[in-house]
C-alpha positions in Angstrom: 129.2 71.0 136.4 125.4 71.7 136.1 126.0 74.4 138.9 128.5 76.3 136.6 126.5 75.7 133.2 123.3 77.3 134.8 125.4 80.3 136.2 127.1 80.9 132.8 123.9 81.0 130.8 122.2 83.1 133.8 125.3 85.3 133.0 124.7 85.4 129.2 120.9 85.8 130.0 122.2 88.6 131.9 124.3 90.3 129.3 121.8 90.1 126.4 119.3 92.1 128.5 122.0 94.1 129.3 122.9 95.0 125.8 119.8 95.2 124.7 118.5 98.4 126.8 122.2 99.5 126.0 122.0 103.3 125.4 123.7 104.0 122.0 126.8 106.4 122.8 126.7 107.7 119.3 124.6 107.2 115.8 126.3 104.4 113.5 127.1 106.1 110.5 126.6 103.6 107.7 126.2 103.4 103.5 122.9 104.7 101.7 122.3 101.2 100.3 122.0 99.5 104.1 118.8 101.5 105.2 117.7 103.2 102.0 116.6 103.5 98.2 115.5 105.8 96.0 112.0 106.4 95.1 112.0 108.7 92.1 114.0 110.4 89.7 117.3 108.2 90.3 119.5 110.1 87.6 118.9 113.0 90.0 120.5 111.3 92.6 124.6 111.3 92.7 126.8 108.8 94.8 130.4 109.2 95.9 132.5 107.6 98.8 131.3 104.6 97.7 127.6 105.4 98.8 128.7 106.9 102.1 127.5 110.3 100.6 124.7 111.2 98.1 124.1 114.4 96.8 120.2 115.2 95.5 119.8 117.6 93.0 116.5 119.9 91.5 116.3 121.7 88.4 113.4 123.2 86.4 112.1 119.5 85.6 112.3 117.5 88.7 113.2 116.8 92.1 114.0 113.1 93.9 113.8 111.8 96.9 114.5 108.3 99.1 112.7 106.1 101.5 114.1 103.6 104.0 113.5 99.7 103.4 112.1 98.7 106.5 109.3 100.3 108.5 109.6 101.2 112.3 107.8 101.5 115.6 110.1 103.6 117.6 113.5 104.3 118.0 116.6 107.0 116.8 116.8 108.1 114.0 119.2 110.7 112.3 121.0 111.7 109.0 124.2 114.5 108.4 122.5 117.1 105.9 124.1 120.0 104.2 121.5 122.2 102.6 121.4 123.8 99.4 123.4 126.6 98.8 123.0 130.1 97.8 119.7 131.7 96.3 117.8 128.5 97.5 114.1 130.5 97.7 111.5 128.1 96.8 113.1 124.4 97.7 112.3 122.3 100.3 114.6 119.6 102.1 112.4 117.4 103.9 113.4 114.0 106.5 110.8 112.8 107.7 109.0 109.6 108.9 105.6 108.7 108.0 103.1 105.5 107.9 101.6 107.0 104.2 97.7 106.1 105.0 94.6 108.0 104.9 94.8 108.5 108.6 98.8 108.9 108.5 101.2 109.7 111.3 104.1 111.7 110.4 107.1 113.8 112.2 109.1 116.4 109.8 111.9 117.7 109.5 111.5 120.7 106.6 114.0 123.0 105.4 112.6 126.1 103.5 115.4 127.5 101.4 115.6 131.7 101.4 117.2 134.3 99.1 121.2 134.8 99.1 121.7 136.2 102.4 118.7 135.0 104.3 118.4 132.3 106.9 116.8 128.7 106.3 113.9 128.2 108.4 113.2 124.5 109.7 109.8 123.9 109.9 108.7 120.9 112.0 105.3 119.2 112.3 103.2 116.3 113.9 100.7 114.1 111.9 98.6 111.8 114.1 96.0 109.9 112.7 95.5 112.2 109.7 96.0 115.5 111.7 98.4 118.1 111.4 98.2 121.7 111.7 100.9 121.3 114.3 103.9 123.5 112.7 106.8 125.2 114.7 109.5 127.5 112.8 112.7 128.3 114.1 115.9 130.1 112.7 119.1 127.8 112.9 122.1 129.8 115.0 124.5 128.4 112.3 125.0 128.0 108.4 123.1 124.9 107.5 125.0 125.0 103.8 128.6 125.4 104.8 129.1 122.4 106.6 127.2 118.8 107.6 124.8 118.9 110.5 122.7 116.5 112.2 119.1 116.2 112.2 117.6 113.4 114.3 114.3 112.2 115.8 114.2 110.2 119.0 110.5 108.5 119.3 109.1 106.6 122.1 105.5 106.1 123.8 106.5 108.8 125.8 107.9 111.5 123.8 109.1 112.7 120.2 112.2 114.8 120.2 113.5 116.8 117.6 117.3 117.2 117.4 119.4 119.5 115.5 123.4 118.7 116.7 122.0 116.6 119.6 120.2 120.1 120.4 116.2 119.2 121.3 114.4 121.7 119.2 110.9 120.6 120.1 109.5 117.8 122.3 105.9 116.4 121.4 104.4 114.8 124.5 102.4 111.8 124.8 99.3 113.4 125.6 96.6 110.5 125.3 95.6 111.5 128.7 94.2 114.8 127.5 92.6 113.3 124.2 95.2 113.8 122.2 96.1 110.9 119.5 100.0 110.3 119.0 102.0 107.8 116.9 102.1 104.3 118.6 100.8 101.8 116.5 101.3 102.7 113.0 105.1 101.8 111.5 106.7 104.2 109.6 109.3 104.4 106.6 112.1 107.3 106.9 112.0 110.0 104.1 114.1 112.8 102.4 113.6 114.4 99.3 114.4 117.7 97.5 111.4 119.8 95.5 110.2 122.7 94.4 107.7 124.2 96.5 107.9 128.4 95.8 104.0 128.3 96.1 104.2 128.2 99.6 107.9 127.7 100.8 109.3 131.2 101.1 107.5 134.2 102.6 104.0 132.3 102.0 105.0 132.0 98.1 106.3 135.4 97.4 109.8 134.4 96.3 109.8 132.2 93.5 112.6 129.4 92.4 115.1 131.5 90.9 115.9 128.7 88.2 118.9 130.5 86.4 120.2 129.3 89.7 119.8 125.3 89.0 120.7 122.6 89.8 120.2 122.7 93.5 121.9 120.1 95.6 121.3 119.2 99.0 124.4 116.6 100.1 123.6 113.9 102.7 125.9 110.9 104.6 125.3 109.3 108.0 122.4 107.0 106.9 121.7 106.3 111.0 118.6 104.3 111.6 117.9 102.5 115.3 114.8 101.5 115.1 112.3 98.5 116.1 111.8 96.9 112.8 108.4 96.0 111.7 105.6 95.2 109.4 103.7 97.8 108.1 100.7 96.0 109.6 102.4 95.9 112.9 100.3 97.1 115.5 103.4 97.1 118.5 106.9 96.6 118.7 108.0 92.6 119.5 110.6 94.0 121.9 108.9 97.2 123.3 110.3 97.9 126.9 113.5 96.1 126.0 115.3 99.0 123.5 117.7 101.6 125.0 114.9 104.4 123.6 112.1 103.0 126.2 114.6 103.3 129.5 113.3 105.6 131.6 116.3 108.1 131.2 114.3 109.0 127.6 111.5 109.3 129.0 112.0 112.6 129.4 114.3 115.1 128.9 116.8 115.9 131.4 117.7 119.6 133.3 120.3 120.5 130.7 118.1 119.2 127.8 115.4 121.7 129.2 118.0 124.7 129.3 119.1 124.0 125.5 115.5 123.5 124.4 114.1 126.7 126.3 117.1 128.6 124.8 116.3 127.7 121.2 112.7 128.7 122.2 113.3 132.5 123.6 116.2 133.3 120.7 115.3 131.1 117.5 111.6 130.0 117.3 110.2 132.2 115.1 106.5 130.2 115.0 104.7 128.0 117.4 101.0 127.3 116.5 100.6 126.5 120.1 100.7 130.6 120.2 99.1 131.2 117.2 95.6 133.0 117.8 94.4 133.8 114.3 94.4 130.2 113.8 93.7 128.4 116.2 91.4 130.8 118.5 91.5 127.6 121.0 95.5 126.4 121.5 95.1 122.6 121.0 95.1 120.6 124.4 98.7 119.3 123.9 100.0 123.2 123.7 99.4 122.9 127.6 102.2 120.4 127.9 103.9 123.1 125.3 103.9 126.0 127.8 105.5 123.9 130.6 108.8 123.9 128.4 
């Protein structure tokens, strides 16, 4: 009888740690109100489905925005957007994650609205401890405002990868062995908001908000977060090594991960400050891992 209790809970043992490194198959799509609230202007913020969907609007007078209620170190993290509409020159749609401090890490996801007729351009970037400067642009190959698409950030000690429609857009190597900081031990909240930026956002601040055109509504659903939950005083994850985003299979990207990312690269990217001369006269050491893509 011992015999067989001991192999059962060796079994169970077994199964846990099983699970646990389990790779997800696909992002849980779950209600605003299990991963996030708002943070400002709430009448600007609509729900339907029950909170399934939200819709964020801008006019002449304000914006809003949401944060997520926990904080994370690692993990997946994704959300079904469909951009504004129409003349949208001078808005932004940001999702992003970052720690908030005076030596902040951050990852972005930014969508810079166009004149009727013009492509979006996502604008991605990498804070580590305070720095930035990192931006890469790239024209989508579809119609961010006609139908949902998802955005998603997979983050590990290894690797950050940006995902539009499981495509990797970008990939921001661990690089600490060429003296370059990257996000490890400071927990981040998840962010999305919806502004006006037309000092900057479109053509360097040449088109303006067109704002006989308001409101502006970005809609959102798929509230996915995956993440190792933890205090924003954290300093490591409790189960790193153990989650399905540590396994060595994301550790890296794989051969057809390399073909989509390297075909986004030679037909979309339409900026890369790894390339970027005027600048950056010096391409920053982690733009050597950049080139190998």
């Amino acid at each position: 009888m011992a015999s067989f209790l001991w192999t059962l809970c060796l079994s169970f043992l077994l199964l846990a740690s099983v699970s646990t490194a389990a790779a997800p198959r696909k992002p849980v799509d779950v209600p605003f109100g299990r991963n996030y609230a708002p943070t400002w202007a709430f009448d600007h913020i609509k729900y339907f489905n029950g909170g399934s969907e939200i819709q964020l609007t801008l006019d002449k007078y304000t914006g809003t925005g949401f944060q997520s209620k926990g904080s994370y170190l690692f993990g997946h993290f994704s959300m079904h957007i469909k951009m504004v509409p129409g003349d949208s020159a001078g808005t932004v749609t940001a999702f992003y994650l970052s720690s908030q401090n005076s030596e902040h890490d951050e990852i972005d996801f930014e969508f810079l609205g166009n004149r009727t007729g013009q492509p979006y351009i996502l604008q991605t970037n990498v804070f580590t401890g305070g720095k930035g400067d990192r931006e890469q642009r790239i024209y989508l190959w579809f119609d961010p405002t006609k139908e949902y698409h998802t955005y998603s950030v997979l983050w590990n000690m290894y690797q950050i990868v940006f995902f539009v429609d499981d495509v990797p857009i970008r990939v921001f190597k661990n690089s600490k062995d060429l003296g370059v900081r990257y996000p490890f031990n400071q927990p981040m909240k998840l962010y999305s908001s919806l502004w006006n930026a037309d000092d900057w956002a479109t053509r360097g601040g040449l088109e303006k908000t067109d704002w006989s055109k308001a409101p502006f509504i970005a809609s959102y659903k798929g509230f996915h977060i995956d993440g190792c939950e933890a205090s924003v005083n954290a300093k490591f994850c409790e189960t790193q090594g153990k989650r399905w985003w540590d396994q060595r299979e994301f550790q890296d990207l794989d051969a057809a991960q390399y073909r989509r990312l390297r075909w986004v690269r030679q037909k979309y990217t339409i900026y890369n400050y790894c390339t970027d001369r005027v600048r950056f006269p010096a391409a920053a050491p982690e733009c050597k891992r950049d080139r190998d893509i």
